[in-house]
C-alpha positions in Angstrom: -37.4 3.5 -46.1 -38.0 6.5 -45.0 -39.0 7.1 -40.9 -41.7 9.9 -39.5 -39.8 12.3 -37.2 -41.8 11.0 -34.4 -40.1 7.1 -35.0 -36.6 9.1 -35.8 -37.2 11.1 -32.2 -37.5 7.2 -30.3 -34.8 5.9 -31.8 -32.3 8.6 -31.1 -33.7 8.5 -27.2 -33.8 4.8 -27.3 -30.1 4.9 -28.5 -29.3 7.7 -25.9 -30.9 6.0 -23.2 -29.1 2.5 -24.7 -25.9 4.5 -24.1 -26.3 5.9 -20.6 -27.0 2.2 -19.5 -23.6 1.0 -20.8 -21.9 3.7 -19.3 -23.4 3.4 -16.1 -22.7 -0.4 -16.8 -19.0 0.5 -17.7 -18.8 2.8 -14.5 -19.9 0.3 -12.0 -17.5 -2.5 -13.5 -14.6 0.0 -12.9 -15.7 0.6 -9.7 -15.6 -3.2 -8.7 -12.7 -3.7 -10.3 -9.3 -4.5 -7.3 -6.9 -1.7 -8.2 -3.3 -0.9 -6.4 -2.5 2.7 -6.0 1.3 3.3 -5.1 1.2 6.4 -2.5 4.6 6.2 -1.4 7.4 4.3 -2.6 10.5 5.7 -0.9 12.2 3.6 1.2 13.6 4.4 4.8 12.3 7.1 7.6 14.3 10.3 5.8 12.4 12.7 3.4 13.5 12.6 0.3 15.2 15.9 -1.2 16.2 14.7 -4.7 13.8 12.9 -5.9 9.4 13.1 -5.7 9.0 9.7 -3.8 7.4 10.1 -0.3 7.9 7.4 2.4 5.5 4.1 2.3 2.3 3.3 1.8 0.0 1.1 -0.9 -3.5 1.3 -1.5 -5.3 -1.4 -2.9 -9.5 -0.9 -3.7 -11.6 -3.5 -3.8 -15.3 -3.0 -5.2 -15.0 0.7 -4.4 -13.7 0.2 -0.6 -9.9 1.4 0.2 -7.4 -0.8 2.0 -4.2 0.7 3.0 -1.4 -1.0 3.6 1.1 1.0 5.9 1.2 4.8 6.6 4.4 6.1 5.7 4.8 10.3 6.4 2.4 12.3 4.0 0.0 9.6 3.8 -2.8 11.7 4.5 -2.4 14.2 1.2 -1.1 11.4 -0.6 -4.2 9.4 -0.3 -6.0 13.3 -1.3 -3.8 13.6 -4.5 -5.2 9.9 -5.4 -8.6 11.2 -5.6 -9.9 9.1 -2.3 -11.8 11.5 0.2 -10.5 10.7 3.9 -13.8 9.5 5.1 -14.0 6.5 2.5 -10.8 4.8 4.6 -12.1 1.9 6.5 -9.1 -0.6 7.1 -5.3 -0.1 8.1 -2.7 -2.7 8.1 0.8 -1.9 9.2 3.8 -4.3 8.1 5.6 -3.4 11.1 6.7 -0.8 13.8 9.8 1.2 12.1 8.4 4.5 11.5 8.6 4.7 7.9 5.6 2.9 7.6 3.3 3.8 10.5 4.6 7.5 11.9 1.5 9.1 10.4 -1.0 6.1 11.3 -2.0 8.1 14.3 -2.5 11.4 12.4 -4.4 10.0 9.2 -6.9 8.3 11.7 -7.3 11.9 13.1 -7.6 13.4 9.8 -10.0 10.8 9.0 -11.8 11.9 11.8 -11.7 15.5 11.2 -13.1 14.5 7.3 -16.0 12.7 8.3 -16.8 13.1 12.4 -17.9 9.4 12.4 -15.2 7.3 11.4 -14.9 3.8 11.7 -11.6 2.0 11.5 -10.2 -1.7 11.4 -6.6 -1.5 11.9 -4.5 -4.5 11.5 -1.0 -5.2 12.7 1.5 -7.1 14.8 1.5 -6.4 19.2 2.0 -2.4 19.5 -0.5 -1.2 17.1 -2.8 -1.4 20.4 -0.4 1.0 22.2 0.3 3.0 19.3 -3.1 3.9 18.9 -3.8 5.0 22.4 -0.9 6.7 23.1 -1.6 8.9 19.8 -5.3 9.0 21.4 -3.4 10.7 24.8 -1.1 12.8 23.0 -4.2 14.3 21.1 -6.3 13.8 24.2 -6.8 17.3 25.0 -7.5 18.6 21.3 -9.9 15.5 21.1 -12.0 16.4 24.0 -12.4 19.8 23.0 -13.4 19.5 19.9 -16.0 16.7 20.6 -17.3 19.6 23.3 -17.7 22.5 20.7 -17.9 20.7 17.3 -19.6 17.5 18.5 -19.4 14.2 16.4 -18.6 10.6 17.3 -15.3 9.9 20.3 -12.7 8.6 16.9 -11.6 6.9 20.5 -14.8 4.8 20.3 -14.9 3.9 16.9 -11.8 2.4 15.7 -10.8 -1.2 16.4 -7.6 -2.1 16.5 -6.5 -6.0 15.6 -3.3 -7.2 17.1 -2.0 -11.0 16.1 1.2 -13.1 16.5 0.9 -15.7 14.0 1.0 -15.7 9.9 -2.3 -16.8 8.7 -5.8 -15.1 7.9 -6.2 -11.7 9.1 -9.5 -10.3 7.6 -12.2 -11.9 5.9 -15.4 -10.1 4.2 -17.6 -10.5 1.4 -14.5 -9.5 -1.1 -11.7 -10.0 -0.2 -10.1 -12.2 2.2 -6.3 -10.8 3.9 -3.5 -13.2 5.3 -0.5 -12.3 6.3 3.3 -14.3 6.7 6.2 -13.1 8.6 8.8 -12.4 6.6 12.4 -11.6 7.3 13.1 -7.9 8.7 16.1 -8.2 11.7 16.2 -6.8 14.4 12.2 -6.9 14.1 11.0 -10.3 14.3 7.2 -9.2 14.3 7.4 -8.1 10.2 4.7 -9.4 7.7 3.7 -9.5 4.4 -0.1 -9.5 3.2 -1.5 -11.1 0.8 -5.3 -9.8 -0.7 -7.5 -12.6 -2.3 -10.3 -10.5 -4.4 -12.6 -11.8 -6.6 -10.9 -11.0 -10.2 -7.3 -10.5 -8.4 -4.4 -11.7 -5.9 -2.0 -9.4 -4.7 0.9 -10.1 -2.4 2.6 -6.7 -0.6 6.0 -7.9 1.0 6.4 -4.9 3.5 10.7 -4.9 4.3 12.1 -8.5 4.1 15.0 -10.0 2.9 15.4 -12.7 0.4 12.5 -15.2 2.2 11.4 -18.2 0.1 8.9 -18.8 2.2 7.1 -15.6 0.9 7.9 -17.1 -2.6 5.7 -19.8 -1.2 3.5 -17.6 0.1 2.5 -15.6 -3.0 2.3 -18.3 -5.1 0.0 -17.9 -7.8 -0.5 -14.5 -7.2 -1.9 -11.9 -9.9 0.8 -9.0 -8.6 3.6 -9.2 -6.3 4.1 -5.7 -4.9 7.9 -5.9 -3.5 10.9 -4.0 -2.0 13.8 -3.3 -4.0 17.0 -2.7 -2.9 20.0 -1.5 -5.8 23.5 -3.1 -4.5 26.0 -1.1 -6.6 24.0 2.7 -4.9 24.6 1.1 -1.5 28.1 0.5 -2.3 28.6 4.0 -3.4 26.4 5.3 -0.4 29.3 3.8 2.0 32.0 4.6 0.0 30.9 8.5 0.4 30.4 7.9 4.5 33.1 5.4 5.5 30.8 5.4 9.1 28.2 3.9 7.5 29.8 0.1 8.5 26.9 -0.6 10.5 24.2 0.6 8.0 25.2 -1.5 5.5 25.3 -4.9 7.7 21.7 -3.6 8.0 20.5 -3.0 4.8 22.1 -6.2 3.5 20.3 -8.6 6.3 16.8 -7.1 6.2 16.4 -5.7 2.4 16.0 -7.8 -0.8 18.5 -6.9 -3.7 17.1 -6.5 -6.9 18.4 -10.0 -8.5 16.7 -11.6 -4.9 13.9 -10.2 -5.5 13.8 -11.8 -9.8 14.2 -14.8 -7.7 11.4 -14.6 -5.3 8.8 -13.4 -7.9 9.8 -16.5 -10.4 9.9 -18.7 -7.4 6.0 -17.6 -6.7 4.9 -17.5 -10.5 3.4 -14.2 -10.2 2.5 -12.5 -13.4 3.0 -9.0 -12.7 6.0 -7.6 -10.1 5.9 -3.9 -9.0 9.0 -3.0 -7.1 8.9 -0.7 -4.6 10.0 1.1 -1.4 13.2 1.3 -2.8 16.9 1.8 -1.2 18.2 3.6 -1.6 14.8 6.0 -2.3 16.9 8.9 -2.5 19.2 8.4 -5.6 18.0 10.6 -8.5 20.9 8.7 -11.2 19.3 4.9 -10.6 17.5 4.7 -13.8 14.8 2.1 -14.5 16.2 0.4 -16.6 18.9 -0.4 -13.6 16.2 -1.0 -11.0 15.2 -3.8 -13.5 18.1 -5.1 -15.3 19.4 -7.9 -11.7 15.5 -8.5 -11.5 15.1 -9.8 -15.0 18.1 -12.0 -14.8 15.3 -14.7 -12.9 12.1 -13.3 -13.4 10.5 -13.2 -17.2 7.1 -11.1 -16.1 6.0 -8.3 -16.5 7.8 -5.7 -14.3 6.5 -2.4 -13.0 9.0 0.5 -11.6 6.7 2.0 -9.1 6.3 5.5 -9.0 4.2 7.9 -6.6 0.3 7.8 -6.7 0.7 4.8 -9.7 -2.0 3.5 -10.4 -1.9 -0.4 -11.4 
């Protein structure tokens, strides 16, 4: 049966208009959708000169809206190189105070700033973050106060919170997404946690530094993605071996890292269904393979498993 152009022109713009409302349709479900973006997955406060991992720091989104989870050095162009403008950042959570994971907190909230001129922040953490924050606020003082003079905008002083607390248990709650956090096992620091994100499709659990803790087992029970620190025993063995006066790092690494077969055990012990290892020590060891980093981990742990790798996308 034949069709005047007239019927044939509607149907083609019917179809075409059928089509932009799936896509749209498609693009707003991808934008609700909880993704984890791996910034920075190098373990330890050095800058890594053989290999392209940068120091620590995980996004997750959550129906469009970033959450970042530590602020490891080069956060700021990592979060860039991610494709998430500065001024979309509305909440910080530090693990804990080694500077790894929060020496660029102060500068990413200025650069946050700078990107928008009327920033607002939560930031989340355990007692210093308060004192962090203003003493980065004093140190920039003067730059601050003339800028707001000739540039104007909003005091960044004024408008970011900062959320200090103690005790494991809920730390954030909105609409999406509801954050809780459990100290974990980091010595000498006794103030370390982990966080876990309960979205509406997804759970994911980010262990900050521990060592082996089955009370984070217990903790991320049930979770959709344990995001956890991995550190490679027979590299740290060789890393002493080539600096006999590192005795006393090695003490340390063993009592507040996770080996690789600890870390099979934890993610079995919780039942998670995917584990993404990260913040890995030693960060700096171009000849660990993946297939290394994985082999002790899969001796316990029968999921999936996920080598991180900068600006990753899960």
């Amino acid at each position: 049966m034949k069709c005047s152009r007239r019927q044939f022109v509607g149907r083609v713009g019917a179809f075409a208009g059928s089509s932009l409302f799936l896509a749209r349709r498609a693009k707003a479900r991808d934008a609700a959708r909880t993704r984890i973006i791996l910034l920075g997955t190098k373990g330890g406060p050095s800058l890594a000169t053989r290999t392209n991992r940068v120091n620590p720091a995980t996004l997750i989104v959550i129906n469009d809206v970033p959450y970042l989870v530590d602020c490891g050095y080069g956060v700021s162009r990592q979060l860039i190189k991610a494709g998430i403008f500065l001024d979309r950042l509305r909440y910080i959570f530090i693990t804990h105070h080694h500077s790894d994971h929060n020496l660029e907190y102060g500068p990413l909230v200025y650069n946050v700033w700078q990107a928008s001129k009327s920033m607002k922040i939560d930031a989340y953490g355990p007692p210093g973050l308060q004192k962090l924050t203003n003493d980065f606020f004093e140190y920039e003082r003067f730059d601050i106060e003339t800028r707001l003079a000739d540039e104007g905008g909003e005091d960044p002083r004024k408008t970011i919170s900062v959320h200090e607390f103690e005790r494991a248990g809920i730390v954030m709650q909105n609409d999406d997404v509801k954050v809780t956090s459990c100290r974990v096992r980091h010595p000498p620091i006794t103030q370390s946690y982990a966080y876990r994100f309960d979205a509406k499709d997804r759970s994911i659990v980010i262990s900050g530094d521990t060592a082996y803790a089955p009370e984070l087992a217990e903790f991320a029970r049930g979770a959709d993605v344990l995001v956890h620190e991995a550190m490679y025993l027979p590299a740290i063995e060789k890393l002493i071996q080539q600096n006999l006066g590192a005795t006393r790092l090695r003490e340390h690494l063993l009592a507040a890292h996770t080996s690789t077969e600890d870390v099979g055990r934890v993610a079995a012990q919780a039942g998670v269904k995917t584990l993404v290892l990260t913040h890995f020590v030693p960060g700096d060891d171009p000849t660990i393979t993946d297939e290394q980093w994985i082999e002790s981990v899969r001796k316990h742990f029968a999921g999936r498993i996920v080598v991180g790798k900068d600006l990753m996308e899960i």
